[in-house]
N, C-alpha and C positions, 0 to 999 in steps of 0.2 A: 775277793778284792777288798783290802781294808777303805773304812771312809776314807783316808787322805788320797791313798793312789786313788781313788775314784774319782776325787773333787780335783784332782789333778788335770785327771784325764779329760773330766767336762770340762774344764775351765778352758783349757790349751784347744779344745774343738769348738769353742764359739769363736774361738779366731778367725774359723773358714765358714763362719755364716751359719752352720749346719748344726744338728743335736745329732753325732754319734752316741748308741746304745746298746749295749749287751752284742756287739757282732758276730759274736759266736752262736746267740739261740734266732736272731734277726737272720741270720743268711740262711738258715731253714725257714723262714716263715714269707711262701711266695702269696702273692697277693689274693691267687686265685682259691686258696685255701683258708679254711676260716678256721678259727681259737683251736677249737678242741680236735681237730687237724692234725696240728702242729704240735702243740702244749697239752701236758698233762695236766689231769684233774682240774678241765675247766666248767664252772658251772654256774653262774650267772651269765659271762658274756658270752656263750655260745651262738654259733651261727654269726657271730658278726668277723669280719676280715681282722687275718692272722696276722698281716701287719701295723694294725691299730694297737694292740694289745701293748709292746711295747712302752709308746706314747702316750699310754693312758695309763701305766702304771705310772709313769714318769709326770704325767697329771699328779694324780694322787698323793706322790711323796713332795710336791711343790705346796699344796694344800695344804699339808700336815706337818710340813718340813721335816720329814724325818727320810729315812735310807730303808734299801727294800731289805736289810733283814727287822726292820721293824715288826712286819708280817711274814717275812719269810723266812724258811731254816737256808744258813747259806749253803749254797751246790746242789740244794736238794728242795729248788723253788716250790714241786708240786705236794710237798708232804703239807698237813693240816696240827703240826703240830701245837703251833703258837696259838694263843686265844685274840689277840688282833686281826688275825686275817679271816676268823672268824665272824667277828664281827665289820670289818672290810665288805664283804659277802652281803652282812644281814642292811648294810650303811646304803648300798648300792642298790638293794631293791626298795629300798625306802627311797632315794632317792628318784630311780626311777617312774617308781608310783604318785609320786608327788607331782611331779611334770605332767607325767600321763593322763593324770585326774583332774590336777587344775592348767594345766597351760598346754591341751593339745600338743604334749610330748614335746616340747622345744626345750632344750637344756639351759631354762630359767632360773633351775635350781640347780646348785653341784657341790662337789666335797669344800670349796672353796667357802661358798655363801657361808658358812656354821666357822671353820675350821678356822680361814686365814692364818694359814703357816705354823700352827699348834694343834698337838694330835688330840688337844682337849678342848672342846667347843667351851666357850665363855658366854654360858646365862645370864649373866647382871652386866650390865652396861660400862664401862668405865669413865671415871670423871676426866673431861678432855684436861691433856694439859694445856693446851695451843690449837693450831689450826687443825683442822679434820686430816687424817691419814687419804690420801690418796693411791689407788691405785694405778701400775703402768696404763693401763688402760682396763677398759669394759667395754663392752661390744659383745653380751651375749646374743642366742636366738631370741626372737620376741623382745629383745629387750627395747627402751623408748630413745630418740636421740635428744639432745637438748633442746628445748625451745626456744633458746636463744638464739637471737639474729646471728646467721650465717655471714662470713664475709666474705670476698670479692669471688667472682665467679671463675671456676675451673679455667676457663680460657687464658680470663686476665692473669692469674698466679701462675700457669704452665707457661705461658709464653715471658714475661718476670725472668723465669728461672731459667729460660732456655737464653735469653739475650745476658742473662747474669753469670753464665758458667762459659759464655765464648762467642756463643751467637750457630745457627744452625749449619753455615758452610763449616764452620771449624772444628762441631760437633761432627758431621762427616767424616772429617779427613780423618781421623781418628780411626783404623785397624788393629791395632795390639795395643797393648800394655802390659809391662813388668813392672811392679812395685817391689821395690825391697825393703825390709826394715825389721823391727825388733814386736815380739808381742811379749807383752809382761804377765807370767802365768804366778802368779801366788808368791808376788816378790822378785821372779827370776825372769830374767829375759832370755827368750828364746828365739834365734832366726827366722821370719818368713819372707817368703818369696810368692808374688800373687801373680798368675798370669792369663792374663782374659786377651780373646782373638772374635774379633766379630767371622761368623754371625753364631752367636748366642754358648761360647765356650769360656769357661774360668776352671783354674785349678788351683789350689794354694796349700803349700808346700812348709807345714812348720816344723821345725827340726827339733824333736825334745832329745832330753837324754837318752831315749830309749830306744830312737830310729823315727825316721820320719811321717809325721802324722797327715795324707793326704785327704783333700775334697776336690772331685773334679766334675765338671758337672760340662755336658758335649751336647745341648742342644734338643731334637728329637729322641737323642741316644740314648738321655736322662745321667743320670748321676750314681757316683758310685765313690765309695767312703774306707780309705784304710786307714790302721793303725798299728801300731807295731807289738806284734805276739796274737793279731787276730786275725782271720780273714776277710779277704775284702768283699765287701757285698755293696748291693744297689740302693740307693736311696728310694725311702717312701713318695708316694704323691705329694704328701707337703713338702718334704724337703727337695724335691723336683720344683715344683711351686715355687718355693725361696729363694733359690739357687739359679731361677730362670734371670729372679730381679737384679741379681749382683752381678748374671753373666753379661748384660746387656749396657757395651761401650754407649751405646745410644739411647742410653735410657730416658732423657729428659726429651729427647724426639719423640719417641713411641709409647709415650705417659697413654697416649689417647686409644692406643690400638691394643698396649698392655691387660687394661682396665676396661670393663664391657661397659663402666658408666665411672664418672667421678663428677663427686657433686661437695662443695662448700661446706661445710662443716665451721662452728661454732669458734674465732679465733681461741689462742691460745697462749699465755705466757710460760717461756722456757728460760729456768733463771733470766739473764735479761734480756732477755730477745723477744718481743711480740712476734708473731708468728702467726699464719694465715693456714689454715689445714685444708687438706682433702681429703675426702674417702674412698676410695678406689676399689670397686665391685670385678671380682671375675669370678667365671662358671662353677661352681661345686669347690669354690674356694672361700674363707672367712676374708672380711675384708681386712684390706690395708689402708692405716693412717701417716698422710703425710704429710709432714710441718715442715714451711718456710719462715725463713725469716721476712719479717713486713718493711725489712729498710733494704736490703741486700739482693732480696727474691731467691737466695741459695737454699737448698734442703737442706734440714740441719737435722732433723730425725725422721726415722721412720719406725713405725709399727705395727707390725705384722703377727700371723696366729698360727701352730700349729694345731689343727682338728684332731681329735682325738676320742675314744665312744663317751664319755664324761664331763668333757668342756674343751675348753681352748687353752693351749700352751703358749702365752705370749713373748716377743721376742722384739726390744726395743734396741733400735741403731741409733745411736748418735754421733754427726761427722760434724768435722772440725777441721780447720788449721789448714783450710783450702789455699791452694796455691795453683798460679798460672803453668802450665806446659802444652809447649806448644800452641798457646792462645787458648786453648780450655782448663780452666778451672776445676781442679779437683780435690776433693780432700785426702790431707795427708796424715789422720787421724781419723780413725773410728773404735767408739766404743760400743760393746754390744752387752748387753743387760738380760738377762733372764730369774725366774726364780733364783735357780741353783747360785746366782752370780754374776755380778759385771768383770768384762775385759777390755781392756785397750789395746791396739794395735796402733804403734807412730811409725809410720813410714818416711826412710831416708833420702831413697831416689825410684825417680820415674822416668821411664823409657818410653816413647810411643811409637808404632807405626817402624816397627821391622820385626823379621820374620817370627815366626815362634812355630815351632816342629809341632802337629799336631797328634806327637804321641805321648806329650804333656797329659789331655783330657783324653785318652784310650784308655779304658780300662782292661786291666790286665787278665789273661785267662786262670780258671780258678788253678789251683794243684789237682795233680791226680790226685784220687783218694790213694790214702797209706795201704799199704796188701795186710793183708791179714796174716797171722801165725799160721802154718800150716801149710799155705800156698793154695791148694782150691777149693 
């Protein structure tokens, strides 16, 4: 795949919330099976789950901003030919050792800390030009939160935003939603269609040139991810995880039930919005940051982490352009930010609260396998 189809193809799948990856070596890599399983010539991260490996290459090339034939020959991932992935190898048990030695193994340390998006760490310091670079966020393990006085408490900002988007009877009546409208992929606008049905189903339907790029995510069922010339396979835990928060019409109801703790966190300025955050804690998940705004009470971003065996993949939303239907307030604009890229998505019209066929979010059964020459 040349870089442009690829930055193509990432760009038009942050539309659906998700990080589609390599679906072709991922629909072999089931969970129960770990690296070297699955994947040839693997030798550092053995014994760890087959489908982290992915996502943590996908780390790596965020870090260095580079593409995986940087380290890899392409078609031919498992050969050792290049002297980057060599040292890839040699980067990763040092890093590992590092952690291990001084911070009881918490990924305190990662390709990031040295790298920051250059496949060449920079030793001497640079003269600031202006204000310090900031990151989307930091929220490693071990790492410390600010000391700075927190603002209003969990309660008082959830309930804010639940009387700011319609009020809770209204948030109820609320069963479906279609959104229609345009997502803008690298200049070119492409049709999406988004359709979420409580309890806890979304699917969204973008139409590229090439056939339509689907994410649909059904609840208990979990999620499952196609794109056109691949096959369709299941989404990881994280992208289960992600996919739960976007599927849920009721989400500013069940902030409390979502999250096993959400506690006030350090306000925030977003260009000109002051803003009020929380940090929202769930089971064997990194946490989620979410900023309101302090005049309005609406979510105006959220940010979120894909886990991965090297660090965290983050994943910033930002909504906008919210508008009343049906007495809830919703946004009619989000953009969604990642290493590889931001995208927007402006939606035209909104529909609530009638039928939607729930074979929208059924994933489809795979193909038979092709028969072989010969016949048996």
């Amino acid at each position: 795949m040349t870089g442009m189809r690829r930055k193509t193809v990432l760009a038009a799948l942050c539309a659906t919330a998700v990080f589609l990856v390599a679906g072709a070596v991922r629909a072999q890599a089931p969970q129960q099976k770990t690296t070297e399983q699955v994947f040839k010539n693997i030798q550092v991260l053995k014994g760890k789950p087959a489908d982290q490996l992915i996502p943590t290459m996908q780390f790596i090339t965020a870090a260095l901003g580079v593409e995986c034939d940087f380290c890899h020959v392409q078609g031919a991932f498992e050969k050792d030919d290049k002297k980057p992935k060599q040292i890839a190898r040699q980067m990763m048990g040092m890093m590992i050792a590092i952690n291990a030695d001084n911070f009881d193994s918490h990924r305190v340390v990662t390709c990031n800390t040295c790298h920051r998006g250059s496949p060449h760490p920079v030793g001497i310091p640079a003269i600031s030009s202006g204000e310090p670079a900031v990151e989307i966020a930091s929220m490693q393990e071990g790492g410390a939160e600010s000391q700075a006085p927190a603002g209003p408490s969990a309660d008082v900002v959830i309930e804010k935003y639940v009387q700011a988007i319609g009020g809770a009877a209204a948030i109820q009546k609320v069963t479906s939603r279609i959104e229609k409208g345009n997502a803008e992929v690298m200049g070119q606008k492409m049709p999406i269609t988004v359709y979420t049905k409580t309890p806890d189903k979304r699917a969204s339907y973008l139409q590229t040139p090439h056939g339509d790029s689907i994410t649909a995510y059904n609840g208990s069922a979990g999620g499952w991810l196609g794109s056109p010339g691949r096959p369709i396979h299941d989404m990881s835990v994280s992208e289960d995880a992600a996919a739960s928060l976007d599927a849920d019409l009721h989400f500013a109801l069940d902030l409390k039930t979502t999250f096993t703790e959400l506690k006030a966190a350090t306000p925030a300025k977003i260009d000109d919005h002051e803003t009020n955050v929380l940090i929202g804690a769930r089971e064997k998940q990194p946490p989620v940051k979410l900023y309101f705004d302090r005049q309005s009470g609406l979510l105006i971003r959220m940010v979120r982490y894909s886990d991965t065996l090297l660090g965290l993949n983050p994943t910033q939303i930002d909504y906008a352009d919210y508008r009343e239907v049906n007495g809830v307030k919703t946004p009619f604009r989000w953009t969604l930010a990642r290493p590889s890229g931001a995208f927007t998505i402006q939606i035209d019209s909104i529909t609530q609260n009638i039928p939607i066929d729930d074979a929208k979010f059924t994933r489809p059964p795979d193909p038979p396998p092709a028969a072989k020459p010969g016949g048996k």
